[in-house]
C-alpha positions as CSV (number, residue, x, y, z in Angstrom):
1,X,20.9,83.8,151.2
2,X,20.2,81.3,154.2
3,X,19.6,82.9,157.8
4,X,21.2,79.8,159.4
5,X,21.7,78.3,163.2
6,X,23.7,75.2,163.8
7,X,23.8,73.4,167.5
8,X,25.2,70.3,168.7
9,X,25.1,68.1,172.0
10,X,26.5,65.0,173.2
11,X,23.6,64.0,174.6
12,X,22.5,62.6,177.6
13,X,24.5,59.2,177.3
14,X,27.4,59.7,175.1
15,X,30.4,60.4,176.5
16,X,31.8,62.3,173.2
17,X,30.4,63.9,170.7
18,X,30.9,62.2,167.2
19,X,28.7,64.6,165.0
20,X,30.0,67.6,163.4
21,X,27.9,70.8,161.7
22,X,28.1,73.5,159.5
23,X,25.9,76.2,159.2
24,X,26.6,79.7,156.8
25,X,24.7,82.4,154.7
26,X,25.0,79.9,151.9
27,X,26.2,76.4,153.1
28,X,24.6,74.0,155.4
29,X,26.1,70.5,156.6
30,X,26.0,68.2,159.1
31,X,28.0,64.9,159.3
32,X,27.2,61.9,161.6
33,X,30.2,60.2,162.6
34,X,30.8,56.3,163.1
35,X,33.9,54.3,164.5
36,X,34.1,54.3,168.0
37,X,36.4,56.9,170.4
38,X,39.5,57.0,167.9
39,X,36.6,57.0,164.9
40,X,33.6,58.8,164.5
41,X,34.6,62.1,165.9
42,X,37.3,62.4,163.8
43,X,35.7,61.3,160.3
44,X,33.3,64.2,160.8
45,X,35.3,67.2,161.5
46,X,37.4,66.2,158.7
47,X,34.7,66.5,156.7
48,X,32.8,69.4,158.1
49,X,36.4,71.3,157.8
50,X,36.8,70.1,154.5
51,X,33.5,71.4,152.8
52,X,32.8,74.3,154.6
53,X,35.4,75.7,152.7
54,X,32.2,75.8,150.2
55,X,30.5,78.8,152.0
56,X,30.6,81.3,149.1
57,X,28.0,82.9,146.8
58,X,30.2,82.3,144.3
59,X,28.8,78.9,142.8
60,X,26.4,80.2,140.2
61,X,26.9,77.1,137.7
62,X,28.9,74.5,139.2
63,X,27.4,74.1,142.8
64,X,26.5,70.6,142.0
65,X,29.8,69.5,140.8
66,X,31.6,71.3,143.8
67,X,29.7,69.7,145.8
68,X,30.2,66.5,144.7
69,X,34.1,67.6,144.1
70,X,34.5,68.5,147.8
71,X,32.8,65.1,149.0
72,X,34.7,63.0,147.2
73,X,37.8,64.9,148.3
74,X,37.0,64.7,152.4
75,X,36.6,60.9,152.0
76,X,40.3,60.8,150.0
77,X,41.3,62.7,153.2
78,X,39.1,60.1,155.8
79,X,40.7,57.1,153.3
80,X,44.6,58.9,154.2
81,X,43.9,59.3,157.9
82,X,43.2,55.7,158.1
83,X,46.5,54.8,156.5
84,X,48.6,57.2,158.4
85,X,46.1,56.2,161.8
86,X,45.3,52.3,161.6
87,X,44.1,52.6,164.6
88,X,41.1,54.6,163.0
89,X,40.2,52.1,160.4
90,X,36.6,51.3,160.0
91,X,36.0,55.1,160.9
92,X,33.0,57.1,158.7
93,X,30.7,59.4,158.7
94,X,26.8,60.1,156.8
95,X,26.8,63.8,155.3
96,X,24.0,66.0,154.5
97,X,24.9,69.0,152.7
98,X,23.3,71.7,151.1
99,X,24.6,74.8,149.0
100,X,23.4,77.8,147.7
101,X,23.7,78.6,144.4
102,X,21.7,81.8,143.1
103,X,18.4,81.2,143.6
104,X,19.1,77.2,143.6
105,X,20.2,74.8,146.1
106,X,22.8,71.8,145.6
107,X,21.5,68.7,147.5
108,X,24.3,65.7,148.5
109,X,23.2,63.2,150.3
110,X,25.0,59.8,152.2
111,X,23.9,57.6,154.9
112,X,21.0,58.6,157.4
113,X,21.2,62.0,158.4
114,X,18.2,63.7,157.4
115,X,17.1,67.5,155.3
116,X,13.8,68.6,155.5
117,X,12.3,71.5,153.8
118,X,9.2,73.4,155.7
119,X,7.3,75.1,152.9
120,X,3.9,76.7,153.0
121,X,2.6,75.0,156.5
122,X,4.0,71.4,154.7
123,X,7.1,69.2,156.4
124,X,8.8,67.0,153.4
125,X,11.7,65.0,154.1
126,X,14.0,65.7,151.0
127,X,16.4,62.6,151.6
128,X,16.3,59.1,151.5
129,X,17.7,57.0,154.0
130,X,20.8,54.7,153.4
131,X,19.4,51.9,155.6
132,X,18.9,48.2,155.6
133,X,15.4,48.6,156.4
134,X,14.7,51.1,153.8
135,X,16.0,49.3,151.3
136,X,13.4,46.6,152.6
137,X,10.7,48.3,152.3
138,X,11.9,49.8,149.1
139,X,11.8,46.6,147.8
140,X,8.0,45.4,149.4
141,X,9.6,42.9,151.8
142,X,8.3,44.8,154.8
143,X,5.9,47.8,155.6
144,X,7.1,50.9,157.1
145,X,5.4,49.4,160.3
146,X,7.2,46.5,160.2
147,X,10.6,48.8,159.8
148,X,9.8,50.4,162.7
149,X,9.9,47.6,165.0
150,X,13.0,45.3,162.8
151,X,16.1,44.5,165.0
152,X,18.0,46.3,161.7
153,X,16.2,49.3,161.6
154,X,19.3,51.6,161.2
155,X,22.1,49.5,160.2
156,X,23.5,52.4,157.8
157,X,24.1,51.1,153.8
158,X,26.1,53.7,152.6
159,X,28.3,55.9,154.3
160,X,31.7,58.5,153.3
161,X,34.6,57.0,154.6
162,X,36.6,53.9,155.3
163,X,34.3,51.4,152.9
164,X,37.1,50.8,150.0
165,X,35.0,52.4,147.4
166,X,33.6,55.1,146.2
167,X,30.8,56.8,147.8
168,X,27.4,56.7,146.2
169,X,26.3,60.5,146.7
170,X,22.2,61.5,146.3
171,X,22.8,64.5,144.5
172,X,19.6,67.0,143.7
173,X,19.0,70.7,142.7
174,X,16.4,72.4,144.8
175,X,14.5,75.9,144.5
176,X,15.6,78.4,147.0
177,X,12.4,79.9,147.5
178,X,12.0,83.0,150.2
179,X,10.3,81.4,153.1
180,X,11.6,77.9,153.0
181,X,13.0,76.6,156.0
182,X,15.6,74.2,155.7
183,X,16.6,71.9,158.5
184,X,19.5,68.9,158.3
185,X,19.8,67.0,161.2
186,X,21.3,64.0,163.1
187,X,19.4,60.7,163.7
188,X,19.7,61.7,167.0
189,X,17.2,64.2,166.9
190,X,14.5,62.2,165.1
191,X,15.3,59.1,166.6
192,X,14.1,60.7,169.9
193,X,11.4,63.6,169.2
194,X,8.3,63.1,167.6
195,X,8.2,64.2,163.9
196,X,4.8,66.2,164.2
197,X,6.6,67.8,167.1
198,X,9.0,68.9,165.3
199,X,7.5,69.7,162.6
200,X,5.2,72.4,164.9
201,X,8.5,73.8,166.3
202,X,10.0,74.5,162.9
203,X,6.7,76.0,161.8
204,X,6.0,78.4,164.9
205,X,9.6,79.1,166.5
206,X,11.0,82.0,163.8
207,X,14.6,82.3,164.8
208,X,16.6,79.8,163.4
209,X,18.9,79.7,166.7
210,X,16.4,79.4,169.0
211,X,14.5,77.0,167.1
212,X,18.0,74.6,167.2
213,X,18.0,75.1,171.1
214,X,14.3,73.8,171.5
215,X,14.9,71.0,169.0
216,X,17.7,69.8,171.1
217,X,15.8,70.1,174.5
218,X,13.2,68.1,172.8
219,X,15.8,64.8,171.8
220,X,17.3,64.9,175.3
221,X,13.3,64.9,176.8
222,X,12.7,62.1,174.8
223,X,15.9,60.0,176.4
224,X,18.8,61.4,174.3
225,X,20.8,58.4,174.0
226,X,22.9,59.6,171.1
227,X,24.4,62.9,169.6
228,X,22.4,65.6,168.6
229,X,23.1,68.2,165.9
230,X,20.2,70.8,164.2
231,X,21.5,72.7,161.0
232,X,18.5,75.3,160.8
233,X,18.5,77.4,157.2
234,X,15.7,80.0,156.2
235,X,16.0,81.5,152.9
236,X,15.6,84.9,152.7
237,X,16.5,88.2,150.5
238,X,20.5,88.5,150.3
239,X,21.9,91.6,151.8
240,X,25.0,93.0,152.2
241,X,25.5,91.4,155.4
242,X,26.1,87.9,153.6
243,X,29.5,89.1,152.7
244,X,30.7,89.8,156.2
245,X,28.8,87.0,158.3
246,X,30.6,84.0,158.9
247,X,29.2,80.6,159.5
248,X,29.8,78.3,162.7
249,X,31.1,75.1,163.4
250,X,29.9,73.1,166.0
251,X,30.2,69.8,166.9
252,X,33.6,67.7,166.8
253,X,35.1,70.0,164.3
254,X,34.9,72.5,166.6
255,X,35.5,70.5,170.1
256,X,38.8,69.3,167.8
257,X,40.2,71.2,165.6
258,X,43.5,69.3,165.5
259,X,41.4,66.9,163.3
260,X,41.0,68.8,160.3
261,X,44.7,68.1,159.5
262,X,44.3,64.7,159.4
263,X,45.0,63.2,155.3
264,X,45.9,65.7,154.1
265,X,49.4,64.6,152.0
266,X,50.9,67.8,152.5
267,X,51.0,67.6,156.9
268,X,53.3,65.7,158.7
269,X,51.8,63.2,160.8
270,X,54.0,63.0,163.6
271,X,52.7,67.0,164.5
272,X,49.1,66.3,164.9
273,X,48.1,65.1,168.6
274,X,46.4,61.1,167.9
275,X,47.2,60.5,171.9
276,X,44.1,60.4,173.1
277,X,40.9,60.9,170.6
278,X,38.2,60.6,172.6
279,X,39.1,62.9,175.5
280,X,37.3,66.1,174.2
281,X,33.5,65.9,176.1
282,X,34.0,62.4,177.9
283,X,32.8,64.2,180.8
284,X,30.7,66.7,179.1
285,X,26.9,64.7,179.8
286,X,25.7,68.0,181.4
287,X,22.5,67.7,183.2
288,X,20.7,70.8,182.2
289,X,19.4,70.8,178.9
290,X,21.4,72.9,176.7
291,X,24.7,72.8,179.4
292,X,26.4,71.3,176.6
293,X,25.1,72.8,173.5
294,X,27.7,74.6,171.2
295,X,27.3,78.3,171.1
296,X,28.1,80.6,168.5
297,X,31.8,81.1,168.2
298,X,31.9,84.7,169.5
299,X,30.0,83.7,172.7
300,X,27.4,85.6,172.0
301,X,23.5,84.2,173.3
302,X,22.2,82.0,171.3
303,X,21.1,83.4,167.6
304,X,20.9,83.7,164.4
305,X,23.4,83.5,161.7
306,X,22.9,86.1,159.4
307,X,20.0,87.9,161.4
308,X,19.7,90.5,158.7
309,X,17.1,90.4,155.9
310,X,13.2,89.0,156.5
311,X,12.1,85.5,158.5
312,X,10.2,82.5,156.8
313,X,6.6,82.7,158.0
314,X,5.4,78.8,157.7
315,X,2.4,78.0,158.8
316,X,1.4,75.2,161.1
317,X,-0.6,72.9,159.3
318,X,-0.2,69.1,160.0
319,X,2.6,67.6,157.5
320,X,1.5,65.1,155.3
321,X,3.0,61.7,154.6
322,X,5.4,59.3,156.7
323,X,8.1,61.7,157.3
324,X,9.1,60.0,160.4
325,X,11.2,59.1,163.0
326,X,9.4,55.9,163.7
327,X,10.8,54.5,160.7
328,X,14.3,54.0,162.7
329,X,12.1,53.9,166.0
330,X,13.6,55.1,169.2
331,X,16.0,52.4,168.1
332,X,19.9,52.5,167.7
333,X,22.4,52.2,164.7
334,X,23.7,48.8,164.5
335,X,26.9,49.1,161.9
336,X,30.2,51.0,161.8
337,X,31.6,51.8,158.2
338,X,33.4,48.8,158.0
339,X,30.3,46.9,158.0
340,X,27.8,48.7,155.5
341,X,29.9,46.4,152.4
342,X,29.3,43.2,154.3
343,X,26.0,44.3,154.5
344,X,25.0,44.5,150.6
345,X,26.1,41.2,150.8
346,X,25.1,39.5,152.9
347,X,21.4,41.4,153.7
348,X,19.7,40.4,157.4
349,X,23.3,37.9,158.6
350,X,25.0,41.0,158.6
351,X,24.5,41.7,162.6
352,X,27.2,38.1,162.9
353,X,29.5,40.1,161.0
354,X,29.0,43.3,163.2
355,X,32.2,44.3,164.6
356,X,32.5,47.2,166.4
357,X,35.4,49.7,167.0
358,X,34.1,51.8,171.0
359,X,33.4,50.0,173.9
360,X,31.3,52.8,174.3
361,X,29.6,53.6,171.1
362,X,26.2,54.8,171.2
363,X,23.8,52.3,171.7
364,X,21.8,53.4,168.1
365,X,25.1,51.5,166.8
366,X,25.4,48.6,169.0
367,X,22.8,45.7,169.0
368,X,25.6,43.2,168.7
369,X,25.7,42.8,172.3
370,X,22.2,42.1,172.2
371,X,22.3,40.0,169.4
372,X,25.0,37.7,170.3
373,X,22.9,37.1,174.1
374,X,20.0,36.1,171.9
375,X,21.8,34.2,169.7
376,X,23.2,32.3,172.5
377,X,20.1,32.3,174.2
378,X,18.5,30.4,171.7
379,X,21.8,28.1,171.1
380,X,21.5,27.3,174.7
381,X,17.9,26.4,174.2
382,X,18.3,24.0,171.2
383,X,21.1,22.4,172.9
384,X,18.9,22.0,176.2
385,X,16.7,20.4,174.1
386,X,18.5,18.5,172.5
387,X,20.5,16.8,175.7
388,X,17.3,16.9,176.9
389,X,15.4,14.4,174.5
390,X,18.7,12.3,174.3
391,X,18.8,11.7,178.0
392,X,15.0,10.9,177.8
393,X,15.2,8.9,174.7
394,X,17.5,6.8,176.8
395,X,15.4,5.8,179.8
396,X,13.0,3.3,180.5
397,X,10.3,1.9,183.2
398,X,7.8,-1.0,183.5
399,X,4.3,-0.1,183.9
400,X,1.3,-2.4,183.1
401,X,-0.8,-2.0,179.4
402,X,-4.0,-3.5,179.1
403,X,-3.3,-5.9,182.7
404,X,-0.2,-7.0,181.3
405,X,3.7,-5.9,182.4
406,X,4.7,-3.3,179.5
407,X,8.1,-2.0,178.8
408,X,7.9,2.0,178.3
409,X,10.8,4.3,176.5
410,X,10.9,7.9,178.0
411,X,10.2,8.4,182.1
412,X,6.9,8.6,183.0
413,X,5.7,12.0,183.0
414,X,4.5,15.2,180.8
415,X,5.5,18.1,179.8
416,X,1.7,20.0,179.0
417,X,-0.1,18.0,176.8
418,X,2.7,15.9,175.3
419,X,3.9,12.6,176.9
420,X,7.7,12.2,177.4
421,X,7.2,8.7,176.6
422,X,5.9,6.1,174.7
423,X,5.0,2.2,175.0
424,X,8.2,0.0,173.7
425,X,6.8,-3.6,174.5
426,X,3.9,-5.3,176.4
427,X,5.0,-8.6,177.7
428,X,2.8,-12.3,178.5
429,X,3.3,-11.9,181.8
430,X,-0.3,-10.7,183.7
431,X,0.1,-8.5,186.0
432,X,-2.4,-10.4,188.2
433,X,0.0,-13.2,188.5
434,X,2.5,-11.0,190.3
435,X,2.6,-10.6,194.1
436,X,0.8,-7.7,195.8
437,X,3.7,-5.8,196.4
438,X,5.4,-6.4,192.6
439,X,1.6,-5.3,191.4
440,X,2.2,-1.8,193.8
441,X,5.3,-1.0,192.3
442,X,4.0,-1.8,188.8
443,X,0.9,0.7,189.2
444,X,4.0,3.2,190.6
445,X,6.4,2.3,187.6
446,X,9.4,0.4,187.8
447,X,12.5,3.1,186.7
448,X,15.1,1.6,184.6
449,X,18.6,2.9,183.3
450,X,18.4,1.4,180.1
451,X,16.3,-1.3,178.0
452,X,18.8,-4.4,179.4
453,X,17.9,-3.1,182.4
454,X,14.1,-3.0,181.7
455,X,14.5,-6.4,180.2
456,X,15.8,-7.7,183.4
457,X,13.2,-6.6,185.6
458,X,10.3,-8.0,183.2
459,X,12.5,-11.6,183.2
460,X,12.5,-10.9,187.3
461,X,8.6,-10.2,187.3
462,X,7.8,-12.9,184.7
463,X,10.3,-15.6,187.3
464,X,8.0,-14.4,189.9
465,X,4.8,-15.3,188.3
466,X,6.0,-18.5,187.0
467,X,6.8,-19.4,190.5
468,X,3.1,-18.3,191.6
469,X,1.5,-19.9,188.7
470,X,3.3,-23.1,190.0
471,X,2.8,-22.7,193.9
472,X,-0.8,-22.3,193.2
473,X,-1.1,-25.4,190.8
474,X,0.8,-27.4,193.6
475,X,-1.7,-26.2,196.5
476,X,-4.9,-27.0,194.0
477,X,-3.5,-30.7,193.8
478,X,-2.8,-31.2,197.2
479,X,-6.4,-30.3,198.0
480,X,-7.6,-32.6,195.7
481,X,-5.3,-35.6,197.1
482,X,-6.4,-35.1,201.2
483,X,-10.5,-34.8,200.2
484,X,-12.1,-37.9,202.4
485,X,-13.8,-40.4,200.2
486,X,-18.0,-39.3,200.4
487,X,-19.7,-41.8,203.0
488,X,-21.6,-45.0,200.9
489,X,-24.9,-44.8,200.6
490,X,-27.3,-46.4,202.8
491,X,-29.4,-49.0,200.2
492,X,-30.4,-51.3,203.2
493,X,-28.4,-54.3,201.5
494,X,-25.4,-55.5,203.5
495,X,-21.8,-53.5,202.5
496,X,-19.2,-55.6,200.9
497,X,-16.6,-53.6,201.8
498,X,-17.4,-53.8,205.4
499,X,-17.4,-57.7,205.3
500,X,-14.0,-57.7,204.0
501,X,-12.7,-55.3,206.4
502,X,-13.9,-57.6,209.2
503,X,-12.7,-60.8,206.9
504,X,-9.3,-59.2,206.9
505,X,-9.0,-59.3,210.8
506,X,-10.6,-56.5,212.0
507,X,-12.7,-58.0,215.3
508,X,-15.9,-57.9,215.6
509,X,-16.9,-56.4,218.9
510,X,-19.1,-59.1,221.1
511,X,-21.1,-58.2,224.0
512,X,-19.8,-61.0,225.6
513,X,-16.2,-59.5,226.8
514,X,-15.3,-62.3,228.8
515,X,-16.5,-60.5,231.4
């Protein structure tokens, strides 16, 4: 038989609990829901309700197949609900389950929720995630260290509930060996405790109940940012006392029992209360610890299910392998049930098909909000840059290249190492033929809206240097023109020139002045 312990919390976020647990002498289950307020919650208590209907020793042969039976039958009743309820579609939930069976235990497995067995000192994880990044690394596409850290690191592949097929059930028989501990859990206990933690908690805290309270007060030290639910199960020697004890609920199944009745063909609708689904524990984020941890259902301190018969007595030897919680990280669940089909098909895009049914839902299930800031982030960029290099592309100035005026595309600066623009011409005209104050705004670059423009300004500058050119050829022959003739030489002989002069009329000054 299992001495068994079930707790749940909302957490220290979550406004309503959305997990659901089982725990009995020979059954053990615990269901993550997923859907938002009018979702999650209820896809789990009607499948908690539904199976633990299995808690019986009475499955010597067929444990396995009413198992599988039961599953299959709580997602008909999820798959009704929704039709009745649209307001519910998309809604799902993972399940873990185990049942007894002689000295053998039934396995089922969907989605993320996790089972571990504690056996001789050793932690194993006895299930395989249902995640996009498992299936990754599955395939060798990225490490488990690389999981750890991917923006999809719990977008959930395979759920029970509203998909529109048939759920793909891990199914396994197990030994039930006397001192195994069994423990089935949310991801919101190792998404937020450290797996070698827990694993020393299992191995030195004996009764099952207890152990569940110090799990819990572990997830909510390390943040607590989603539901938490602990399934504890030691098998020990059966007693008489399996007939008479009775398992617990706890969880949604219990916080809503109206739920339960939900699909099934046989109850009217219209008599079970849909007003307001997400009222139970909206204000239930108690600040103590275990304030809002279920208790047994007879109110009785926290304990042990099935107390009679002799404890597991693990040992506290380091567990072996990567058992852990860092493959989803401290992260958070990206995908309701509606999602996990477009998923398989469409592998790392599915976070642009996310869509997600509570404003509220836990944040392990809602990166959409921060993918659709970084998508837009990075739109915003690209178009930034883009505008950017048009407007740039569009702009021109004249500098000088090699002492002649140049024509330049871009403006004249840069960004780091890279210039934001680029030589377009280099004219005839010589900067040296241009007027002190033109050659000043050339060295400062001459902005212009466009190359017509740019083209205008080089005909202005190359006008102006014509006009220098020509001012300065006009003073150089002027010069020239004005220069006095050099005086004759002095050779002694009489001068021509000055006989002609005086020939021509010019008198010839006589001392004799007539006075």
């Amino acid at each position: 038989m299992l001495r068994s312990a079930a707790r749940s919390h909302v957490g220290a976020v979550r406004k309503n609990n959305q997990d659901s647990g089982y725990a009995g002498p020979n059954f053990l289950l615990i269901a993550d829901g997923m859907g938002g307020h009018a979702g999650g919650d209820v896809a789990s208590a009607i499948t908690v309700a539904r199976l633990s209907d299995l808690d019986a020793d009475d499955h010597e042969h067929d444990a396995s197949e009413a198992l599988r039976t039961a599953i299959l039958d709580a997602n008909e009743r999820i798959t009704n609900s929704v039709a009745e309820k649209p307001e519910l579609a998309g809604m799902g939930t993972t399940v873990t389950a185990l049942l007894r069976a002689g000295s053998k235990l039934a396995l089922a497995h969907i989605g993320d929720s996790r089972g571990y067995l504690l056996r001789d000192g050793e932690l194993d994880l006895a299930t395989h995630d249902h995640t996009f990044v498992q299936m990754l690394v599955d395939e060798g596409r990225i490490t488990a260290e690389e999981a750890e850290q991917h923006p999809q690191r719990s977008v959930v592949m395979r759920v029970l509930g509203d998909v529109g097929a048939a759920p793909e059930l891990d199914m396994s028989i197990r030994e039930a060996r006397i001192g195994d501990r069994w423990m089935l859990c949310s991801d919101g206990l190792t998404g937020f405790a450290d797996i070698d933690e827990i694993k020393h908690t299992l191995a030195t805290v004996d009764d099952p109940g207890a152990c569940c309270d110090r799990l819990v007060e572990m997830a909510l030290d390390g943040g607590g940012a989603d539901n938490i639910t602990v399934v504890i199960g030691d098998v020990v020697a059966a007693d008489d006392s399996a007939e008479t004890t009775s398992g617990e609920s706890v969880g949604s199944v219990r916080d809503n029992p109206q739920f339960a009745l939900l699909g099934q063909k046989d109850t009217p609708t219209e008599l079970i209360d849909t007003g307001q689904f997400d009222t139970i524990g909206e204000e239930n984020t108690a600040t103590h610890p275990l304030d809002t941890v279920n208790p047994p259902d007879n109110g009785a301190p926290a304990a042990a299910i099935g107390a009679s018969g002799t404890a597991a007595g693990p040992g506290g030897a380091t567990a072996a392998g990567d058992l852990g919680s860092a493959a989803r990280g401290r992260g958070t669940r990206t995908a309701t049930v509606a999602e996990t089909q477009e998923i398989a098909r469409h592998d790392e895009d599915i976070a642009r098909h996310d869509e997600d049914w509570d404003d509220d839902e836990r944040p392990r299930r809602r990166p959409l909000l921060g993918i659709i800031v970084t998508i837009a982030v990075l739109a915003a960029l690209v178009l930034a840059g883009v505008v950017g290099y048009t407007f740039i592309r569009g702009q021109y100035y004249v500098a000088a290249d090699a002492g002649n005026v140049a024509v330049y595309r871009g403006i004249a600066q840069k960004l780091g190492p890279i210039e934001l623009s680029e030589l377009d011409e280099t004219t005839e005209v010589r900067v040296d033929d241009l007027s002190a104050y033109s050659q000043r705004r050339i060295e400062q670059t001459i902005p212009a809206s466009s190359r017509a423009d740019a083209d205008r300004l080089v005909g202005n500058l190359r006008d102006e240097a014509e006009q220098n050119a020509a001012k300065k050829m006009s003073a150089g022959a002027a010069d020239t023109s004005t220069d006095p003739a050099p005086p004759p030489k002095n050779t002694g002989e009489p001068n021509p020139d000055s006989t002609d002069q005086q020939g021509q009329g010019v008198p010839e000054r006589s001392s004799d002045t007539g006075g």
